[in-house]
KOLGU-4560 file (N, C-alpha, C; in nm, 3 decimals, padded with zeros to 5 digits):
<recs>
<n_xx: -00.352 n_yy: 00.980 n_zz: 00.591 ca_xx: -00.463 ca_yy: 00.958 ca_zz: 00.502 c_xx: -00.439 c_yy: 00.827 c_zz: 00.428 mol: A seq: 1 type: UNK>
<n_xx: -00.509 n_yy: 00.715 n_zz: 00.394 ca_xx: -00.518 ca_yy: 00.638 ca_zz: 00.331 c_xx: -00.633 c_yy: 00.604 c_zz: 00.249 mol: A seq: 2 type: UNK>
<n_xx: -00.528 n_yy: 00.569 n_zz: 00.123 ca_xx: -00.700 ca_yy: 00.558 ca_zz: -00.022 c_xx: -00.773 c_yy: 00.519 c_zz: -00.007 mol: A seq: 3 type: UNK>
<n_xx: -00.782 n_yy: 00.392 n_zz: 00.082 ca_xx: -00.951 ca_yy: 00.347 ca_zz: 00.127 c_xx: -01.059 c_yy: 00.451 c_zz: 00.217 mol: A seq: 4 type: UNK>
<n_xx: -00.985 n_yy: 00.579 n_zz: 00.261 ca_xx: -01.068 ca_yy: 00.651 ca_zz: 00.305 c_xx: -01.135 c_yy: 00.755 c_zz: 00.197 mol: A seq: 5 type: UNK>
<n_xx: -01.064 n_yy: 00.801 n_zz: 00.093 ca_xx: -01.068 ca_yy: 00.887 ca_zz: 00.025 c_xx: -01.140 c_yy: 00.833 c_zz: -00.079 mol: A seq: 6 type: UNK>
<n_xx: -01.312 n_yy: 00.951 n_zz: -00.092 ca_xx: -01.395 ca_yy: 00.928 ca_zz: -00.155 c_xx: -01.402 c_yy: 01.024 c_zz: -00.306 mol: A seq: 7 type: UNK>
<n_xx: -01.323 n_yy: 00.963 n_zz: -00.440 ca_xx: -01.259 ca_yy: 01.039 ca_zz: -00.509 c_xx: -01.349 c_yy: 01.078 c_zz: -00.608 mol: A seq: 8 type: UNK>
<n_xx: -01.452 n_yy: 01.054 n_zz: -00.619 ca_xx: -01.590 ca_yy: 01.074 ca_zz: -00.659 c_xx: -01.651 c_yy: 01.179 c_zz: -00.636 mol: A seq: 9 type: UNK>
<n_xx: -01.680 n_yy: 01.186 n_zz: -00.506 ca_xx: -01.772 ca_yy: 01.263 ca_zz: -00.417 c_xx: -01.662 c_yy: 01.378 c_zz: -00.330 mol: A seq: 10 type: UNK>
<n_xx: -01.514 n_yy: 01.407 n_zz: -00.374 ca_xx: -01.418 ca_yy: 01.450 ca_zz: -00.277 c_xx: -01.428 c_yy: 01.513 c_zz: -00.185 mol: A seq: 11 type: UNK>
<n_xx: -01.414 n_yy: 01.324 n_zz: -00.101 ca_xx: -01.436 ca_yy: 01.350 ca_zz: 00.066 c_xx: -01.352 c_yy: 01.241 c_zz: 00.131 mol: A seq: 12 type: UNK>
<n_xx: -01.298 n_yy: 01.299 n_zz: 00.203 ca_xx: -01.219 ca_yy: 01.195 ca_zz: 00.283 c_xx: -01.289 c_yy: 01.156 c_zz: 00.443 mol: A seq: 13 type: UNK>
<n_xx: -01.308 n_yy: 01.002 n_zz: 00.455 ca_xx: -01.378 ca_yy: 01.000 ca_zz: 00.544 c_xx: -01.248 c_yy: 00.941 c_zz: 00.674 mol: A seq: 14 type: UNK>
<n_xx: -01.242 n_yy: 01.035 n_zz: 00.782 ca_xx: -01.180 ca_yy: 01.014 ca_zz: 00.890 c_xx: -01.192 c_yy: 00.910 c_zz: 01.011 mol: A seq: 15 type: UNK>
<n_xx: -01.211 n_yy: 00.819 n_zz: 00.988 ca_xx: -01.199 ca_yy: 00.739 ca_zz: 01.137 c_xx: -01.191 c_yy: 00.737 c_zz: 01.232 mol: A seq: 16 type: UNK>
<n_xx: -01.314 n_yy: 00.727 n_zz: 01.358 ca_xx: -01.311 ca_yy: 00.789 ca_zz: 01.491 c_xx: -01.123 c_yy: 00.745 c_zz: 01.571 mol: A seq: 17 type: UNK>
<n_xx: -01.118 n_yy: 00.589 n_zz: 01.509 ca_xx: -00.946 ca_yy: 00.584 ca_zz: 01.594 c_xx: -00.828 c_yy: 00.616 c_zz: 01.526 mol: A seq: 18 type: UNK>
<n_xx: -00.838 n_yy: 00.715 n_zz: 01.447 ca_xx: -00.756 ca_yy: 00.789 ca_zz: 01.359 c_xx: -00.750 c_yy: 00.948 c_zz: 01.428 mol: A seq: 19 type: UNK>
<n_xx: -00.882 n_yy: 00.993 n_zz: 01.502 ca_xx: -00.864 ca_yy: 01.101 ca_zz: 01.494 c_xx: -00.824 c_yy: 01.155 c_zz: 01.611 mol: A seq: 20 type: UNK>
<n_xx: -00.811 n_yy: 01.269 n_zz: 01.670 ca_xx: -00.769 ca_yy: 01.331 ca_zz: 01.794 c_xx: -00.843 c_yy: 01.350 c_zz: 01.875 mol: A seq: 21 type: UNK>
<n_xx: -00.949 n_yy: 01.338 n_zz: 01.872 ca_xx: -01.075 ca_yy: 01.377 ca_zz: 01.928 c_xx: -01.160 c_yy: 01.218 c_zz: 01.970 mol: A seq: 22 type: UNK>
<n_xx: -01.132 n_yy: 01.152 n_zz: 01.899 ca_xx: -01.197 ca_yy: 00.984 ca_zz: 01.903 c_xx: -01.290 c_yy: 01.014 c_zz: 01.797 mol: A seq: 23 type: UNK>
<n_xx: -01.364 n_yy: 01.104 n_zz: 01.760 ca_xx: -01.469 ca_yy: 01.103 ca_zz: 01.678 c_xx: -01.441 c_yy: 01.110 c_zz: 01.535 mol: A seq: 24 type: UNK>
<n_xx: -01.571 n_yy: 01.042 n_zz: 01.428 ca_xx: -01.530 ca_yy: 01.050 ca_zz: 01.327 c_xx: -01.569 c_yy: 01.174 c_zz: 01.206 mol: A seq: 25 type: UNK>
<n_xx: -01.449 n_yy: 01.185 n_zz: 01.110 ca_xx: -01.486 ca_yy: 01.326 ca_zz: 01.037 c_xx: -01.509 c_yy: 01.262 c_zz: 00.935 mol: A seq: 26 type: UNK>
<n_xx: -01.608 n_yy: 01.376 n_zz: 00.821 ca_xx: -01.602 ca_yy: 01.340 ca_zz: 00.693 c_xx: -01.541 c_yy: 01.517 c_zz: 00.657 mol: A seq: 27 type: UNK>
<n_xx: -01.430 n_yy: 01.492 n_zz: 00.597 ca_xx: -01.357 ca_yy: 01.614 ca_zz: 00.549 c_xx: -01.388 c_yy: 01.623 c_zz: 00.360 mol: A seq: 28 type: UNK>
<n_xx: -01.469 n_yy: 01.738 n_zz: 00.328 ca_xx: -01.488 ca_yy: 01.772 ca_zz: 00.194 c_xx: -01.344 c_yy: 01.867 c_zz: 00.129 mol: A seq: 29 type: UNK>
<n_xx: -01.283 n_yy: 01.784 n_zz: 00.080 ca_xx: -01.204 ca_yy: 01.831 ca_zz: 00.008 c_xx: -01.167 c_yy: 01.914 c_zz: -00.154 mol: A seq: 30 type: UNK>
<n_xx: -01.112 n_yy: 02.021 n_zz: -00.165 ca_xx: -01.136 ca_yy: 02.104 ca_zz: -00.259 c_xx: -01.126 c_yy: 02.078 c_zz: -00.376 mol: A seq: 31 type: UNK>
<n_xx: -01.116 n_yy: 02.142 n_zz: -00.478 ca_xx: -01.073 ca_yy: 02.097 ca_zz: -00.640 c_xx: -00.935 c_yy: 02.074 c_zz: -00.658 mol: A seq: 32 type: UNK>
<n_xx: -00.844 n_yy: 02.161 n_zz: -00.566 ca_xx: -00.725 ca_yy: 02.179 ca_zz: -00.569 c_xx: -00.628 c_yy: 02.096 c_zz: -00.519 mol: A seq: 33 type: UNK>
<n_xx: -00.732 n_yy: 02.030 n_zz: -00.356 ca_xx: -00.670 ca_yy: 01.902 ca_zz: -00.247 c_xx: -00.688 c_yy: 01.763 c_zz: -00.363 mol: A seq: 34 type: UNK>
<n_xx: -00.752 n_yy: 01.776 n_zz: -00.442 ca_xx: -00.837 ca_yy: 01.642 ca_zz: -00.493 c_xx: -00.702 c_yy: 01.633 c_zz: -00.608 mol: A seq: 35 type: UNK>
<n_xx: -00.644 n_yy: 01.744 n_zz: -00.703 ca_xx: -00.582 ca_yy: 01.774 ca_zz: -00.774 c_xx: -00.459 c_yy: 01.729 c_zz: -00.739 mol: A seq: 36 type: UNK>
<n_xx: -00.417 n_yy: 01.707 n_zz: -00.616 ca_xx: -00.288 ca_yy: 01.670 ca_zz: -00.563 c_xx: -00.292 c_yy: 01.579 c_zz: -00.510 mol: A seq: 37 type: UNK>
<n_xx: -00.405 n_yy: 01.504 n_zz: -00.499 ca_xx: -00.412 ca_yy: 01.378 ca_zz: -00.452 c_xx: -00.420 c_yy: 01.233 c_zz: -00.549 mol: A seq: 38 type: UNK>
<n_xx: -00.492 n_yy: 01.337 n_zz: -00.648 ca_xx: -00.522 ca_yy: 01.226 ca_zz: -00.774 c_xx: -00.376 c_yy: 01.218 c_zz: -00.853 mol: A seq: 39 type: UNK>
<n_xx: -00.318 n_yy: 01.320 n_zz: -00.837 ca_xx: -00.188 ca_yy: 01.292 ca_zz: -00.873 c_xx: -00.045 c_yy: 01.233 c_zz: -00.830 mol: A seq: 40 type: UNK>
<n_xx: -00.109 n_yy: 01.187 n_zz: -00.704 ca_xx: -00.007 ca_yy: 01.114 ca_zz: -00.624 c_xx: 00.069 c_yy: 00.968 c_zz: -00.671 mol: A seq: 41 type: UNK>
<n_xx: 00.131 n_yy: 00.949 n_zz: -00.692 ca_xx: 00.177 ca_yy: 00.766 ca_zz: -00.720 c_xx: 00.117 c_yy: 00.683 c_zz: -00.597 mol: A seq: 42 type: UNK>
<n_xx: 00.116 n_yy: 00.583 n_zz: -00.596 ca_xx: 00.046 ca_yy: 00.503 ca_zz: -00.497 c_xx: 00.209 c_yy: 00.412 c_zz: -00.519 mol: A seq: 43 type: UNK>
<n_xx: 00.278 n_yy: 00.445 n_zz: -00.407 ca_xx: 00.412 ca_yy: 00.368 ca_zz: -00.378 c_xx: 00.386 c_yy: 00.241 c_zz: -00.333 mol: A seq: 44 type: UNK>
<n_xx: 00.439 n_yy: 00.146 n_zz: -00.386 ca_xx: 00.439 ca_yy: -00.009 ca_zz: -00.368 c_xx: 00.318 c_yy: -00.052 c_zz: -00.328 mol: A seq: 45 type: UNK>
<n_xx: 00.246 n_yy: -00.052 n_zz: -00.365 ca_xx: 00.075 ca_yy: -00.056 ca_zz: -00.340 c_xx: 00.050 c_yy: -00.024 c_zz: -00.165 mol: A seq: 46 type: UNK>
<n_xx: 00.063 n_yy: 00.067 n_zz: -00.094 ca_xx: 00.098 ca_yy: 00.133 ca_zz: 00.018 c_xx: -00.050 c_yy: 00.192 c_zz: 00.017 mol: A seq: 47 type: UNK>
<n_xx: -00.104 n_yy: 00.136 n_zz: 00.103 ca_xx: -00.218 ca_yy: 00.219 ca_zz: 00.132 c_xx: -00.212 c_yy: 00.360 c_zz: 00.191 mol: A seq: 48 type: UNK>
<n_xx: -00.126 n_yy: 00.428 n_zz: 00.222 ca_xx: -00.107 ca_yy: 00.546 ca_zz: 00.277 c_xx: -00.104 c_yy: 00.629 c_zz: 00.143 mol: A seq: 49 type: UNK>
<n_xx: -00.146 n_yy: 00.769 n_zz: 00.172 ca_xx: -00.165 ca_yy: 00.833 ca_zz: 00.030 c_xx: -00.028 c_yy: 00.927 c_zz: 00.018 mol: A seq: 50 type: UNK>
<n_xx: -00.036 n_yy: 00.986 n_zz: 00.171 ca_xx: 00.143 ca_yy: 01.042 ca_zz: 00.177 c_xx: 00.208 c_yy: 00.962 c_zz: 00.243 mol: A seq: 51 type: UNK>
<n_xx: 00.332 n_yy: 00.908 n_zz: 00.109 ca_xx: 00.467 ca_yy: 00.811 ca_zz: 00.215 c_xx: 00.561 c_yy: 00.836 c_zz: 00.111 mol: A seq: 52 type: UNK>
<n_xx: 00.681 n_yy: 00.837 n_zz: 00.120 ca_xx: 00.755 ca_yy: 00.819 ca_zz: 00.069 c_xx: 00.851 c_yy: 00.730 c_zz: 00.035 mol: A seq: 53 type: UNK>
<n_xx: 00.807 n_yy: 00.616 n_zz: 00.136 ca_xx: 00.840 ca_yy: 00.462 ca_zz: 00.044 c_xx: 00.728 c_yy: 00.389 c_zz: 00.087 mol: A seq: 54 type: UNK>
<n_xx: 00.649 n_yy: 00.395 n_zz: 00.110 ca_xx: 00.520 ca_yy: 00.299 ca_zz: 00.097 c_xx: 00.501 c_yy: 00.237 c_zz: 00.283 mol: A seq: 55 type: UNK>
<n_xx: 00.569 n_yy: 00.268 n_zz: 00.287 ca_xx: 00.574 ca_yy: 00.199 ca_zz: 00.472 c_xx: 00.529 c_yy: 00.297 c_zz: 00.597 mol: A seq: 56 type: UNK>
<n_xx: 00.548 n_yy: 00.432 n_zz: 00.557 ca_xx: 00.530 ca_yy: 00.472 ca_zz: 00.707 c_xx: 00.464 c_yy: 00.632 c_zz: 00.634 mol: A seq: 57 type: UNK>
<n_xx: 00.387 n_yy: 00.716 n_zz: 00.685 ca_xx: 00.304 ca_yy: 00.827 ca_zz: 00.640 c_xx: 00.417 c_yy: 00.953 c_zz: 00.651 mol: A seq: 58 type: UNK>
<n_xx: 00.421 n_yy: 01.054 n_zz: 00.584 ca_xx: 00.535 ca_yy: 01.115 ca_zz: 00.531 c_xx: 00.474 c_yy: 01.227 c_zz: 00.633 mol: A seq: 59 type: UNK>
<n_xx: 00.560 n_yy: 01.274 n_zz: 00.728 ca_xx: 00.499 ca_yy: 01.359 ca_zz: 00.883 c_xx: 00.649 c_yy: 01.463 c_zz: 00.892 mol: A seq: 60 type: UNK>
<n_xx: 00.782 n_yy: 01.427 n_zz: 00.806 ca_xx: 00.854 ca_yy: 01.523 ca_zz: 00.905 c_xx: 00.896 c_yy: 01.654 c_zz: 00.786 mol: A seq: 61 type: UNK>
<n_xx: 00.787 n_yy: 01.723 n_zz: 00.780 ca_xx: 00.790 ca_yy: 01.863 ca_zz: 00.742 c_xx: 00.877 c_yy: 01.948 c_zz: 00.759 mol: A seq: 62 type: UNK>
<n_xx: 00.945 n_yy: 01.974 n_zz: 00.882 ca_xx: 01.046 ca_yy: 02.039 ca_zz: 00.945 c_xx: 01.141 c_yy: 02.051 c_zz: 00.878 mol: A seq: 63 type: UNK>
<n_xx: 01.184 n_yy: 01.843 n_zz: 00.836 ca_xx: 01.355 ca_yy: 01.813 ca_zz: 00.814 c_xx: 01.298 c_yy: 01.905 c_zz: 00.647 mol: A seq: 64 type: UNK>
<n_xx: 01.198 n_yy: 01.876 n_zz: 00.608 ca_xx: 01.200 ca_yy: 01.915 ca_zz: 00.432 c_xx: 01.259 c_yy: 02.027 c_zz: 00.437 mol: A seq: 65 type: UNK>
<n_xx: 01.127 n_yy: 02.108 n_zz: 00.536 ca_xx: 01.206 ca_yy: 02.288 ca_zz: 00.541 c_xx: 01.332 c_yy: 02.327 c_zz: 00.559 mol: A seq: 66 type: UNK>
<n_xx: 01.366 n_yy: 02.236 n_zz: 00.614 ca_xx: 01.518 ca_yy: 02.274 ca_zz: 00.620 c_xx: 01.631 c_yy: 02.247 c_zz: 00.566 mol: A seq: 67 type: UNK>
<n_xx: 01.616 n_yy: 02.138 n_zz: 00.484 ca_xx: 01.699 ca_yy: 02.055 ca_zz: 00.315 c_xx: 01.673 c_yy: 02.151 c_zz: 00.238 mol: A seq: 68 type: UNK>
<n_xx: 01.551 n_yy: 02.253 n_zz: 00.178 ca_xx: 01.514 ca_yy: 02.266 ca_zz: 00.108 c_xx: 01.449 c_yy: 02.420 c_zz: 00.133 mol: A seq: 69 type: UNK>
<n_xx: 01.342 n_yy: 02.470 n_zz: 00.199 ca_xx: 01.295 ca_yy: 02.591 ca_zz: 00.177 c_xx: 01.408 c_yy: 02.731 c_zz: 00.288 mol: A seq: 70 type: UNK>
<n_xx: 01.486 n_yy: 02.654 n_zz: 00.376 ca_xx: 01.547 ca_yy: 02.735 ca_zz: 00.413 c_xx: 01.668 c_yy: 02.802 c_zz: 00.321 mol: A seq: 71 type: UNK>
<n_xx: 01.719 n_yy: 02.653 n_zz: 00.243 ca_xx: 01.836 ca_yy: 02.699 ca_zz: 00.143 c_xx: 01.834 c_yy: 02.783 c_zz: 00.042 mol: A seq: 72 type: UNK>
<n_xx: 01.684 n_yy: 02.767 n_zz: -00.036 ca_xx: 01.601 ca_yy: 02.914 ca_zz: -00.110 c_xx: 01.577 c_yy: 03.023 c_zz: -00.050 mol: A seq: 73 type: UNK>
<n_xx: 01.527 n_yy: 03.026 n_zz: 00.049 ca_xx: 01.495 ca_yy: 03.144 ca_zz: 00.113 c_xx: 01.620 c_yy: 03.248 c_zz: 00.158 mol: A seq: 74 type: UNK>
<n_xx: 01.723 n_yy: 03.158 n_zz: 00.172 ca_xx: 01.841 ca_yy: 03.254 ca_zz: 00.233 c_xx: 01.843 c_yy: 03.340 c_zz: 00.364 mol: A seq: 75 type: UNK>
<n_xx: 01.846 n_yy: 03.438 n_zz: 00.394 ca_xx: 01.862 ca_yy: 03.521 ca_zz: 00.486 c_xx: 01.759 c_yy: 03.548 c_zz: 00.581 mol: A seq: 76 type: UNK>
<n_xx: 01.621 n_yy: 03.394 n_zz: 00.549 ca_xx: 01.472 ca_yy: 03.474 ca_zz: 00.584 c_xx: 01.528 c_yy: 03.475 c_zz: 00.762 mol: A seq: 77 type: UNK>
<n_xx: 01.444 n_yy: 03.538 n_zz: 00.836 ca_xx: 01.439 ca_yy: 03.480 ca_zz: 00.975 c_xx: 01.394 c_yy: 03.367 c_zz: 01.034 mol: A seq: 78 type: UNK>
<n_xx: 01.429 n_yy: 03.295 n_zz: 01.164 ca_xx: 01.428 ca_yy: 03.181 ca_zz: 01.177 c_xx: 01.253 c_yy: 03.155 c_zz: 01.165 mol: A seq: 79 type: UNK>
<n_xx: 01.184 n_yy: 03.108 n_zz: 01.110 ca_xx: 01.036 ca_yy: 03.041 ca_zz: 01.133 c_xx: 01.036 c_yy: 02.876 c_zz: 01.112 mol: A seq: 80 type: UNK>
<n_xx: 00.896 n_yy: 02.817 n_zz: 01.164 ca_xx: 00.909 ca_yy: 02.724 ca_zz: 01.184 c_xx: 00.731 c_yy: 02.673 c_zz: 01.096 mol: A seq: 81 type: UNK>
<n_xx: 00.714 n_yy: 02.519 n_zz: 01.022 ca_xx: 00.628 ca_yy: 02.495 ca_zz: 00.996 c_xx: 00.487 c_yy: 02.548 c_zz: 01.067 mol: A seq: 82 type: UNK>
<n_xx: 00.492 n_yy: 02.531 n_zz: 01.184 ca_xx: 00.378 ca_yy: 02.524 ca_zz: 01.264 c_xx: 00.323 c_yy: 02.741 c_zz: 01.323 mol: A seq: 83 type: UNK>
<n_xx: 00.412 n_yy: 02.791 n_zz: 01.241 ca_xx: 00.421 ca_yy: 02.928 ca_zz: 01.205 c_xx: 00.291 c_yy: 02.976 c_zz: 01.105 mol: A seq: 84 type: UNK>
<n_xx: 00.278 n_yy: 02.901 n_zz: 00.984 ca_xx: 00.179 ca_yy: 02.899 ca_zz: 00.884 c_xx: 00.056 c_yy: 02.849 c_zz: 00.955 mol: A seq: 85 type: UNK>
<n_xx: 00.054 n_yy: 02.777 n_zz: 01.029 ca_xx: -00.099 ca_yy: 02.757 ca_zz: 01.089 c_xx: -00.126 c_yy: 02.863 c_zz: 01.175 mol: A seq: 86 type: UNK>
<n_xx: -00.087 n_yy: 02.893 n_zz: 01.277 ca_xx: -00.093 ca_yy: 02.997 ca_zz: 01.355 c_xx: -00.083 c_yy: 03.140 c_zz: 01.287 mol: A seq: 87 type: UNK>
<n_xx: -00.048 n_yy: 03.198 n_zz: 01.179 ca_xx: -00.075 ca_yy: 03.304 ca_zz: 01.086 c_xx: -00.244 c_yy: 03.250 c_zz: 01.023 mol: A seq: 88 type: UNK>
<n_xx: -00.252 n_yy: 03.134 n_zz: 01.011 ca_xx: -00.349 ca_yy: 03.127 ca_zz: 00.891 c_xx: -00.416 c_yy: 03.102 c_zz: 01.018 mol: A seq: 89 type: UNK>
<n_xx: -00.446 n_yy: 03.094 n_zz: 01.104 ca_xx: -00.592 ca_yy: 03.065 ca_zz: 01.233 c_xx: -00.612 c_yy: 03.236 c_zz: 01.233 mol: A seq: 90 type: UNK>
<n_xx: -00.506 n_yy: 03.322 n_zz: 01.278 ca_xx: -00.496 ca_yy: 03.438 ca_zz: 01.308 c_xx: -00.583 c_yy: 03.515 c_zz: 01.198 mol: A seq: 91 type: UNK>
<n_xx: -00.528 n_yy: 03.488 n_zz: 01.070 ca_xx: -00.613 ca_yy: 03.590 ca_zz: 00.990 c_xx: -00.712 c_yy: 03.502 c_zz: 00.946 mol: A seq: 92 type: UNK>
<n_xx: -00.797 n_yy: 03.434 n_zz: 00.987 ca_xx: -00.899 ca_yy: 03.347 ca_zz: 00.934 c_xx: -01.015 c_yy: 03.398 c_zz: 01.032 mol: A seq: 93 type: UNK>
<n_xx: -00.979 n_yy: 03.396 n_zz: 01.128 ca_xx: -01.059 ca_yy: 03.483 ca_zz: 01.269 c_xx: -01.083 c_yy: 03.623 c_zz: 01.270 mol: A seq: 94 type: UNK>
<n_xx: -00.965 n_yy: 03.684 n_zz: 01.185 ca_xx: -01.013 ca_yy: 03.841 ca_zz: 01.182 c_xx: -01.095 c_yy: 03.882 c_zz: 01.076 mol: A seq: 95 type: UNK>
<n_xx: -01.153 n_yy: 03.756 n_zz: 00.943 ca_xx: -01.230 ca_yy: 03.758 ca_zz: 00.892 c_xx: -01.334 c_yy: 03.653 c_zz: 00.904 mol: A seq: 96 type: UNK>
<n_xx: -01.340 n_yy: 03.659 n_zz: 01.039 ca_xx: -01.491 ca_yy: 03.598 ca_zz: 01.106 c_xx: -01.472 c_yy: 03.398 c_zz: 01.053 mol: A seq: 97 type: UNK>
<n_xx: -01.416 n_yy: 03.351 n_zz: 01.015 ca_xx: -01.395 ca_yy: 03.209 ca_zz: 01.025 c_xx: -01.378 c_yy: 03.143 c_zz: 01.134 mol: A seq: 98 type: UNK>
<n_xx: -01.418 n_yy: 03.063 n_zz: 01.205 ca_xx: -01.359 ca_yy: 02.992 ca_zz: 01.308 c_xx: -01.277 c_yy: 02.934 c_zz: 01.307 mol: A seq: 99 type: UNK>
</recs>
C-alpha cells in the first residue's frame, strides 16, 4: 500500500490495475478501525510505502514476526502458520453466507 493511494478522507484505498493480482483495478473501502491504524502509522523517511520498516522495501515477512514473537507468548500452542487465519476466517465467513 502506498499513501498516494490511500484516500484518507473518503477511507478508500485505491488499488492499481499493475499492483494487483488479477491486472484489474480495486477501490478497497476501508473501516474505522483499518483507517485508525493507518493514520497512525509514521511515514519512515518520507517512504511512500505505508507498511515498511525502514522506508525502502514493504514490510511482507509475517511468518519471521510470528515466530520472534507470537510463538514465544504463546508457548506450547501447536504448530500453525499465518496463512491459517485466512483460511479459518474464509471458512467461517461462508458458513455465514459471505463470500
Amino acid at each position: 500500500m502506498r499513501w498516494s493511494e490511500v484516500d484518507l478522507i473518503n477511507k478508500v484505498w485505491h488499488l492499481p490495475a499493475e499492483r494487483a493480482k488479477n491486472s484489474m483495478a480495486h477501490i478497497v473501502h476501508l473501516s474505522d478501525f483499518s483507517m485508525e491504524i493507518i493514520v497512525g502509522l509514521p511515514q519512515i523517511n518520507n517512504s511512500p510505502l505505508v507498511f515498511t520498516m525502514n522506508g525502502r522495501q514493504s514490510f511482507t515477512n509475517l511468518d519471521n514476526l510470528k515466530r520472534q514473537r507470537l510463538d514465544r507468548l504463546m508457548g506450547d500452542m501447536p504448530h500453525w502458520q499465518i496463512r491459517d487465519l485466512r483460511r479459518t476466517a474464509t471458512t467461517l465467513m461462508a458458513e455465514i453466507g459471505i463470500a
